[in-house]
C-alpha positions as a Python dict, from the first residue, in 0.01 Angstrom:
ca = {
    (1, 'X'): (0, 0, 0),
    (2, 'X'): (292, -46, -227),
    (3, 'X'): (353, -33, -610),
    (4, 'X'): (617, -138, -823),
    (5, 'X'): (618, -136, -1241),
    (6, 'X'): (762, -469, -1324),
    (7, 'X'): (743, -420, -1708),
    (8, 'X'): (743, -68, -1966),
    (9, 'X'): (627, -63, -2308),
    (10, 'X'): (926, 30, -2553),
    (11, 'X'): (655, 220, -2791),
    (12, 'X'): (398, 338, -2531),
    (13, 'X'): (341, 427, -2183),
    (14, 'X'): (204, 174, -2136),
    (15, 'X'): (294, -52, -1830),
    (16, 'X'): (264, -344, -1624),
    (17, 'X'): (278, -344, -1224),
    (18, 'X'): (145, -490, -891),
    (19, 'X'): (-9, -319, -669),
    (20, 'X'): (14, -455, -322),
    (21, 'X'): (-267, -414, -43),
    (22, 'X'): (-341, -572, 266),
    (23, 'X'): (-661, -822, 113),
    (24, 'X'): (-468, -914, -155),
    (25, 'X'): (-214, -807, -456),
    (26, 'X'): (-356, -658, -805),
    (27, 'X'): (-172, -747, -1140),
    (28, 'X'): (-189, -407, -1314),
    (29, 'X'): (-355, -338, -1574),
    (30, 'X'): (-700, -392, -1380),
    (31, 'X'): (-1052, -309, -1445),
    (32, 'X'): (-1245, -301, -1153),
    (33, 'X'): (-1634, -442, -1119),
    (34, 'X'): (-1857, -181, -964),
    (35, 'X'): (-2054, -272, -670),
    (36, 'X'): (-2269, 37, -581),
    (37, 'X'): (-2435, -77, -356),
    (38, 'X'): (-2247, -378, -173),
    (39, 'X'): (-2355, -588, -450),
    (40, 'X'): (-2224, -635, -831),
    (41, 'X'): (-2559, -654, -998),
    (42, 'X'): (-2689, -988, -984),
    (43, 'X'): (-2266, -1175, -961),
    (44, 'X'): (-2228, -1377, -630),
    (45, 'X'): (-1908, -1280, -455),
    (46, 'X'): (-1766, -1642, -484),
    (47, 'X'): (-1841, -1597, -869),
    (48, 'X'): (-1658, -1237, -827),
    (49, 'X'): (-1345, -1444, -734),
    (50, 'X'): (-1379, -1769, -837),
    (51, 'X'): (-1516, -1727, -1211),
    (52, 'X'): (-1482, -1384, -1304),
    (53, 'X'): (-1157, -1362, -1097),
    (54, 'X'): (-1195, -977, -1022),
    (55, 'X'): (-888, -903, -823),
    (56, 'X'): (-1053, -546, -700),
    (57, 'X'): (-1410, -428, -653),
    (58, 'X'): (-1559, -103, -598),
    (59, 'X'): (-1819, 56, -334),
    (60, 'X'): (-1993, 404, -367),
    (61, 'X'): (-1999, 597, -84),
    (62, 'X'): (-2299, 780, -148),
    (63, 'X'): (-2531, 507, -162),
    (64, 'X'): (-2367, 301, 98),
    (65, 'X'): (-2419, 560, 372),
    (66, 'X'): (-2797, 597, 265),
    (67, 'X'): (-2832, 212, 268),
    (68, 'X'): (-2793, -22, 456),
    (69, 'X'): (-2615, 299, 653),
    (70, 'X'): (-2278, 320, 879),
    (71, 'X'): (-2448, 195, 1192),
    (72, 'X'): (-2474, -140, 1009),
    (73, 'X'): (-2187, -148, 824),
    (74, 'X'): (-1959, -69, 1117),
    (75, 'X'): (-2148, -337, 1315),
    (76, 'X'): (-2070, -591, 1042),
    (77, 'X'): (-1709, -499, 1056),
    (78, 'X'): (-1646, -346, 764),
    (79, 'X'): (-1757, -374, 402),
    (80, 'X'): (-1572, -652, 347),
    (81, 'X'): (-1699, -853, 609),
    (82, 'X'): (-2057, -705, 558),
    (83, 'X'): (-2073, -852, 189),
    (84, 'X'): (-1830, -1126, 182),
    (85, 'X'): (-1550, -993, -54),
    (86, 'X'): (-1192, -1084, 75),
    (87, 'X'): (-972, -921, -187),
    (88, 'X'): (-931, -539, -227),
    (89, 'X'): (-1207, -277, -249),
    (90, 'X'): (-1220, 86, -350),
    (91, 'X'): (-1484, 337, -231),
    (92, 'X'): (-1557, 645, -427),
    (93, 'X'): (-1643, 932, -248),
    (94, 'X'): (-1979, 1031, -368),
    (95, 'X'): (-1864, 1343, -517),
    (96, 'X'): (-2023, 1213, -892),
    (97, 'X'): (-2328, 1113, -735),
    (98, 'X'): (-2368, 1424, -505),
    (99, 'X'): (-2346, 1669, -772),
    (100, 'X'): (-2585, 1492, -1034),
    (101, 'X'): (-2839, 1546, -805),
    (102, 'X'): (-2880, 1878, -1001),
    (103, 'X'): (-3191, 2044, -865),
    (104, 'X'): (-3144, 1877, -494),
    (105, 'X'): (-2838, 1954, -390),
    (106, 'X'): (-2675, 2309, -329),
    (107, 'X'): (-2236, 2356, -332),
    (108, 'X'): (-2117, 2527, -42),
    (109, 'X'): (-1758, 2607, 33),
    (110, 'X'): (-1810, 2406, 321),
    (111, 'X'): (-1947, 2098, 191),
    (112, 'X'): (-2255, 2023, -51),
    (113, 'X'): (-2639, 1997, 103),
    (114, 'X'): (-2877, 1729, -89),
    (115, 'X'): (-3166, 1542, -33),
    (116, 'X'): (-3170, 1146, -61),
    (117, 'X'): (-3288, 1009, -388),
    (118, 'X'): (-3435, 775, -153),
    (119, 'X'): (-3684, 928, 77),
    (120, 'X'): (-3626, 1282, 56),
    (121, 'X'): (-3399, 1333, 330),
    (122, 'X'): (-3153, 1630, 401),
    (123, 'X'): (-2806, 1553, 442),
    (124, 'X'): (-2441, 1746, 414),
    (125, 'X'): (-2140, 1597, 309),
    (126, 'X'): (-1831, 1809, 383),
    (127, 'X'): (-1464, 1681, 293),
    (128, 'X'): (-1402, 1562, 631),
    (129, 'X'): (-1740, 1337, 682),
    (130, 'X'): (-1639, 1203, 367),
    (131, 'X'): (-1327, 1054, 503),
    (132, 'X'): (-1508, 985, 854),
    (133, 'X'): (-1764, 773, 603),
    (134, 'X'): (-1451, 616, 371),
    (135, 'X'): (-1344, 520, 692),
    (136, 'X'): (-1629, 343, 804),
    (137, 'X'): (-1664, 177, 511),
    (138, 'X'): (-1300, 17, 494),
    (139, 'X'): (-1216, -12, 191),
    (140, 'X'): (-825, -21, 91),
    (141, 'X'): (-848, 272, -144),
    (142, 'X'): (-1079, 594, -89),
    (143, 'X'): (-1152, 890, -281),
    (144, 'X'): (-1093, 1209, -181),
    (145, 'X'): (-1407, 1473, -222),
    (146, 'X'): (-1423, 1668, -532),
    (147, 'X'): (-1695, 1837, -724),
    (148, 'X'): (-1750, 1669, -1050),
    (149, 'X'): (-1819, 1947, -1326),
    (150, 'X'): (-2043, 1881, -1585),
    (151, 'X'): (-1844, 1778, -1921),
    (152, 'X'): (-1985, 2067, -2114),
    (153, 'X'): (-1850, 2343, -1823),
    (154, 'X'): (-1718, 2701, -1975),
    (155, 'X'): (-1389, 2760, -1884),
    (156, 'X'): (-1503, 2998, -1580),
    (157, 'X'): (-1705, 2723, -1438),
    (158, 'X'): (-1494, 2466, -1473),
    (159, 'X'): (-1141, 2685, -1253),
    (160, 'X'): (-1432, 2804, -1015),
    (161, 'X'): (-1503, 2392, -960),
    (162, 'X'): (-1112, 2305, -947),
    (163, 'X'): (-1043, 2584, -688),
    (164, 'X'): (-1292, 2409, -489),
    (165, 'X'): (-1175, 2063, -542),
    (166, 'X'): (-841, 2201, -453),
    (167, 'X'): (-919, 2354, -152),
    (168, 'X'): (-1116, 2041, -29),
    (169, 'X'): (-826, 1809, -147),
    (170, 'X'): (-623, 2003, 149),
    (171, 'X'): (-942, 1928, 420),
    (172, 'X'): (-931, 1556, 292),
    (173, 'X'): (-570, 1462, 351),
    (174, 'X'): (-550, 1654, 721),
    (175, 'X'): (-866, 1445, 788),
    (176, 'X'): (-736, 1148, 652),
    (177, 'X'): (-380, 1211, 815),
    (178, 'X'): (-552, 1306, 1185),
    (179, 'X'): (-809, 951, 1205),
    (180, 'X'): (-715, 595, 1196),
    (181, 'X'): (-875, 296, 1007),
    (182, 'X'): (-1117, 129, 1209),
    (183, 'X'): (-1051, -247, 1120),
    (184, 'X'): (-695, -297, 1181),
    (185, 'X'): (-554, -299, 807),
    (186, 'X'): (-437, 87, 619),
    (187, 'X'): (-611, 266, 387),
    (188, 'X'): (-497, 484, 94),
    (189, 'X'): (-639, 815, 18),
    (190, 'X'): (-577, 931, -361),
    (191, 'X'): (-670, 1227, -493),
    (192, 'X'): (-854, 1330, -849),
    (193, 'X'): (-759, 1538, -1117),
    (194, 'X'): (-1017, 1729, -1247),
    (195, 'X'): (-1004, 2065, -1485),
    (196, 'X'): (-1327, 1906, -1770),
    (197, 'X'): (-1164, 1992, -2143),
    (198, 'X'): (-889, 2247, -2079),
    (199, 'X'): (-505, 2181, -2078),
    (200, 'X'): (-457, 2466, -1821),
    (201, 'X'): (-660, 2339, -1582),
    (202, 'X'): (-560, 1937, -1626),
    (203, 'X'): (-222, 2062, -1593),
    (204, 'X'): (-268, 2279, -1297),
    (205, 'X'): (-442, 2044, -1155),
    (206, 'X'): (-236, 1738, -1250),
    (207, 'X'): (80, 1928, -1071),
    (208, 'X'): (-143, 2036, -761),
    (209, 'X'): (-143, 1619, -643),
    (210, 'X'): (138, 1526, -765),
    (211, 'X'): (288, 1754, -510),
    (212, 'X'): (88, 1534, -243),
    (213, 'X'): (260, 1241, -241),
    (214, 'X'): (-72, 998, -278),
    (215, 'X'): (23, 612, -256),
    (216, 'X'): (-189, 660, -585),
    (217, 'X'): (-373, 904, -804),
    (218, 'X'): (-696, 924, -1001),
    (219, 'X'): (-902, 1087, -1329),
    (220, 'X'): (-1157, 1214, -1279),
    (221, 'X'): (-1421, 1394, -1490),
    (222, 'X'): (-1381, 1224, -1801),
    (223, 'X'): (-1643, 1014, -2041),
    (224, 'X'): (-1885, 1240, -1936),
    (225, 'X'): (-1970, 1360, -2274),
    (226, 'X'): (-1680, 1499, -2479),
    (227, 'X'): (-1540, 1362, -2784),
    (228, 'X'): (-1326, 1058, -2695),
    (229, 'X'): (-1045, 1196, -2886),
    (230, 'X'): (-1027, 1485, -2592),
    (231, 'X'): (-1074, 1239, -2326),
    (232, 'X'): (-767, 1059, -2472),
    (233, 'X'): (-591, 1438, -2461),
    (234, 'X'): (-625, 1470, -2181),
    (235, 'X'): (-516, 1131, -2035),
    (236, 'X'): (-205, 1237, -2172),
    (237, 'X'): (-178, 1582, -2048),
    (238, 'X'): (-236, 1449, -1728),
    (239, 'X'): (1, 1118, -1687),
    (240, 'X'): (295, 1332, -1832),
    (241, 'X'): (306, 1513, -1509),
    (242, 'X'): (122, 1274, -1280),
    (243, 'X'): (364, 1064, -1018),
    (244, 'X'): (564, 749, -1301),
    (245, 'X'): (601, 533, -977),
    (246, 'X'): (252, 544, -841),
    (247, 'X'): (-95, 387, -955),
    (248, 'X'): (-313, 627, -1164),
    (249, 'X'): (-678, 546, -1191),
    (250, 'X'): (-907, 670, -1454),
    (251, 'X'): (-1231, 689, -1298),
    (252, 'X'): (-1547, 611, -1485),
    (253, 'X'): (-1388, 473, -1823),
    (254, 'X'): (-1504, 237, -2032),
    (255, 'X'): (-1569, 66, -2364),
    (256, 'X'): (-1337, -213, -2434),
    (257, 'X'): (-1166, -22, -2695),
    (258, 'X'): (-1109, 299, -2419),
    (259, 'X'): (-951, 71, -2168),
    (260, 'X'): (-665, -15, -2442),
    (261, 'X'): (-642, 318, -2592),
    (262, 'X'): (-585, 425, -2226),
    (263, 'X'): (-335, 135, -2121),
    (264, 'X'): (-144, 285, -2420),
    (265, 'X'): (-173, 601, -2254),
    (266, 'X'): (-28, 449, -1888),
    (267, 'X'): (-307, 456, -1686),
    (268, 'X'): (-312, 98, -1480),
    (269, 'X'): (-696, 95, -1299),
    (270, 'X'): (-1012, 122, -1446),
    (271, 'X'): (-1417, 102, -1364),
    (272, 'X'): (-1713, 110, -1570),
    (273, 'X'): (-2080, -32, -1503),
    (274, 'X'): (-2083, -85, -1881),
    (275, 'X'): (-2012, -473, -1839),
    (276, 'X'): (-2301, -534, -1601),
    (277, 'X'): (-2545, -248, -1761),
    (278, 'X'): (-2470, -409, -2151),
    (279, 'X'): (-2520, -736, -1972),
    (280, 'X'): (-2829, -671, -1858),
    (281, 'X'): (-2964, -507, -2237),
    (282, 'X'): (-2890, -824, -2386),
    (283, 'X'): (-2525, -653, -2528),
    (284, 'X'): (-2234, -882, -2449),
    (285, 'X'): (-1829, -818, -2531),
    (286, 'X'): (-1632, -1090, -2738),
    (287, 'X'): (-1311, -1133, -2913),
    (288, 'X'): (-1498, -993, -3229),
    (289, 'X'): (-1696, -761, -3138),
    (290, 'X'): (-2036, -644, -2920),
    (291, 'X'): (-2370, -888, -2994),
    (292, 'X'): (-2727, -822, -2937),
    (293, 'X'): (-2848, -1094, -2804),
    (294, 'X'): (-3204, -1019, -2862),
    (295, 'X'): (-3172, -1015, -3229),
    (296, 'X'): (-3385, -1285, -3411),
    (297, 'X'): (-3080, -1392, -3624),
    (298, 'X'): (-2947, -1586, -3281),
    (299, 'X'): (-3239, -1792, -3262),
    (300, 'X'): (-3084, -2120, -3400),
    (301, 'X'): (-2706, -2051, -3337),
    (302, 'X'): (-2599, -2332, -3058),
    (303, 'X'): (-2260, -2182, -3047),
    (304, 'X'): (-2114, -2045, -2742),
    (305, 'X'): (-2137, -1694, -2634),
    (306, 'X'): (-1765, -1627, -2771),
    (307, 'X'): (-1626, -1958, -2937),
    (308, 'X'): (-1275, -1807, -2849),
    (309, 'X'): (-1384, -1708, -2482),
    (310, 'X'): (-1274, -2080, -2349),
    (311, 'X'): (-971, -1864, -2183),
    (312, 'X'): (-1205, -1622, -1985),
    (313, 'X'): (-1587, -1783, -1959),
    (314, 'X'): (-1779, -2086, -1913),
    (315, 'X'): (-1875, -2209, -2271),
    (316, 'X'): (-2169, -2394, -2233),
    (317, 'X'): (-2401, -2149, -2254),
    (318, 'X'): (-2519, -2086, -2643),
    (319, 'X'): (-2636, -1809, -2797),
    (320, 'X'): (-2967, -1951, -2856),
    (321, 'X'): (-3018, -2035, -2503),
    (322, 'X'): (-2939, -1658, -2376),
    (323, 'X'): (-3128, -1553, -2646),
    (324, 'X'): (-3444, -1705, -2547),
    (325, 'X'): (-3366, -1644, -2179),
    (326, 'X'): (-3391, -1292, -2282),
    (327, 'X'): (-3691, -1341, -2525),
    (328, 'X'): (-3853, -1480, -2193),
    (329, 'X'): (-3703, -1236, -1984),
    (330, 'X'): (-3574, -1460, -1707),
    (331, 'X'): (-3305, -1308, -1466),
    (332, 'X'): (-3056, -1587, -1579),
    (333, 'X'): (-3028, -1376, -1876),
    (334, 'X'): (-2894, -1087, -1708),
    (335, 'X'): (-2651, -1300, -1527),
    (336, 'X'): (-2486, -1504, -1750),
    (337, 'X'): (-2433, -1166, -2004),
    (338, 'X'): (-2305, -991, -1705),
    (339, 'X'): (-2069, -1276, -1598),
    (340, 'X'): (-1985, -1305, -1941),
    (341, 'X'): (-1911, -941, -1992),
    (342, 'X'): (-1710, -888, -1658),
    (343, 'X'): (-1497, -1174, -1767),
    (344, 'X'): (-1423, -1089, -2054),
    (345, 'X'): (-1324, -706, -1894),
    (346, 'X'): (-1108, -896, -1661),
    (347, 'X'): (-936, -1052, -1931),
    (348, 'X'): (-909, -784, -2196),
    (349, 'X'): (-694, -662, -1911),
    (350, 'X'): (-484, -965, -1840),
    (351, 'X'): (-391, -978, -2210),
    (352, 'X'): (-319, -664, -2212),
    (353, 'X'): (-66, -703, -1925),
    (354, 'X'): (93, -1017, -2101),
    (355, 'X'): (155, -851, -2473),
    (356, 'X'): (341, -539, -2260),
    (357, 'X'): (509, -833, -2054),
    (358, 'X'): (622, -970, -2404),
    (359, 'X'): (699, -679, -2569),
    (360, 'X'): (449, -668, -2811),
    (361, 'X'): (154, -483, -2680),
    (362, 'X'): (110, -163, -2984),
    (363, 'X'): (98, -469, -3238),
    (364, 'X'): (-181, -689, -3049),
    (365, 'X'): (-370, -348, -2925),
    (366, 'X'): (-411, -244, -3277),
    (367, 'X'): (-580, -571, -3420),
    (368, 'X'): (-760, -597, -3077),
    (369, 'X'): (-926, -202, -3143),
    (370, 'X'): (-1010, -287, -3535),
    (371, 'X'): (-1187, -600, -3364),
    (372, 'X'): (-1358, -477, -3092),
    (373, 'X'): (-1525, -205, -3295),
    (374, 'X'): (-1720, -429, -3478),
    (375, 'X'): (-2086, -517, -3448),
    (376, 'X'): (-2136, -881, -3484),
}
């Protein structure tokens, strides 16, 4: 895997590359569709590439090994073959899932014991069957294992956590550097900055993988609670030192609004199940703002979705037709909002990559924020 910055912002850090993998090439900035569990809720893969024209999707480790399992999904070939996708994928490594589990789960210096959310089962996930399960999985970008504090950590917690990480970080790249993929195309390993709220830490942290030499690097550990103000902190804390020439992926982030304010800040690669989740609750994104398409006041309005969206989504669905598919609660509802919603992600980022291209991006990010805050 390869990356090259093909444009800078003059007033930001904000920057436009391509990212080159062996399914495909990604136009940075991206936003990335989350597909826990082999599946983008309720979006076909052909619709994945075809309508929404996701470039990149995203697998979680976690689930994926509990269902359908390895044994399958090695037998398959691969994710990719096992669920259709052709262009890139990224797999998580669990670590978030793993350590929400509060209550079933216990953190080990050698790995973390939980039971499955599932059936009750005990499993272990150490750093090294982590990459053993990455493996399996075949995606072209994994995630090392890290322990994912909770947002509201003290400062003791949170250095006890990134010691760990740290230490782990080491077991995942010799376990990543002693195996081979499985499905004859490379994979790339990048690491996560954690360290919750505190500059030290992010720093420390931040200067820990640089050192590494990743083909690319991740955030972790952020929108999990603090004021988005900090998050934005530390975004910068963390990209001043992070790698200039290498991908940086903030992991987990966002609203419409954080994905600019980000860009802004130089990050390039972004996930969030907000598209699909808002989709779902009858919330969809537009040019002007977020609309609840269960209100009453939608009842009688025949015009599209987003009257401007003719550059990103199909316009012939109205607003009174969604709204009584969700009055009626038939599962076209959820599909068409989360269609809608992942387009529009897809090209919030395109745009976004065009105005740095031009030269103008502050100017158009500014009117796009005082927009997209709005409640229509």
């Amino acid at each position: 895997m390869t990356f090259q910055i093909q444009h800078k912002d003059s007033a930001s850090d904000a920057r436009a590359g391509i990212l080159h993998t062996e399914h495909g090439d990604i136009q940075t900035p991206i936003f990335m569709p989350v597909g826990t569990q082999a599946t983008v809720k309720g979006v076909h893969p052909h619709e994945l590439m075809d309508d929404i024209k996701a470039q990149i999707i995203l697998g979680n480790t976690y689930h994926l090994y509990l269902r359908p399992g390895l044994e399958v999904i090695e037998a398959a070939g691969g994710l990719h073959k096992f669920n259709g996708f052709s262009r890139p994928m990224l797999t998580d490594s669990g670590g978030f899932q793993v350590f929400s589990l509060a209550g079933i789960r216990k953190i080990k210096e050698e790995g973390v014991e939980f039971r499955s959310h599932i059936d009750g089962s005990k499993h272990f996930f150490t750093p090294e069957k982590v990459m053993d399960i990455e493996r399996t999985i075949g995606a072209d970008i994994i995630m090392a294992f890290d322990e994912c504090p909770p947002g509201t950590s003290d400062y003791n917690y949170a250095k006890k956590s990134l010691d760990l990480t740290e230490r782990w970080l080491d077991r995942c790249i010799s376990r990543f550097n002693e195996t081979e993929p499985k499905y004859g195309y490379q994979q790339s390993l990048f690491p996560i900055v954690q360290g919750c709220t505190y500059k030290e830490l992010r720093k420390r942290a931040a200067e820990n993988v640089a050192e590494k030499g990743a083909d690319g690097n991740a955030i972790g550990g952020l929108a999990v609670g603090e004021p988005t103000e900090v998050m934005y902190e530390m975004v910068e804390v963390v990209n001043a030192i992070l790698p200039q020439d290498k991908p940086r992926y903030l992991m987990g982030v966002g609203t419409p609004i954080n994905l600019l304010e980000c860009i802004e800040r130089g990050v390039d690669m972004f996930d969030c199940v907000m598209p699909t989740r808002n989709g779902r609750n009858a919330q969809i994104f537009t040019k002007h703002g977020t609309i609840n398409l269960r209100n009453k006041k939608w009842e009688m309005d025949f015009s599209p979705l987003d009257p401007e969206g003719t550059s990103y989504v199909d316009t012939a669905y109205t607003k009174a037709y969604v709204h009584h598919l969700f009055k009626a609660q038939e599962l076209l509802a959820m599909q068409i909002a989360s269609i809608h919603n992942l387009a529009f992600y897809l090209w919030l980022a395109g745009e976004a990559r065009a105005h740095i291209v031009a030269g103008d991006f502050c100017a158009w990010k500014k009117k796009m924020v005082d927009e997209l805050g709005k409640r229509v």
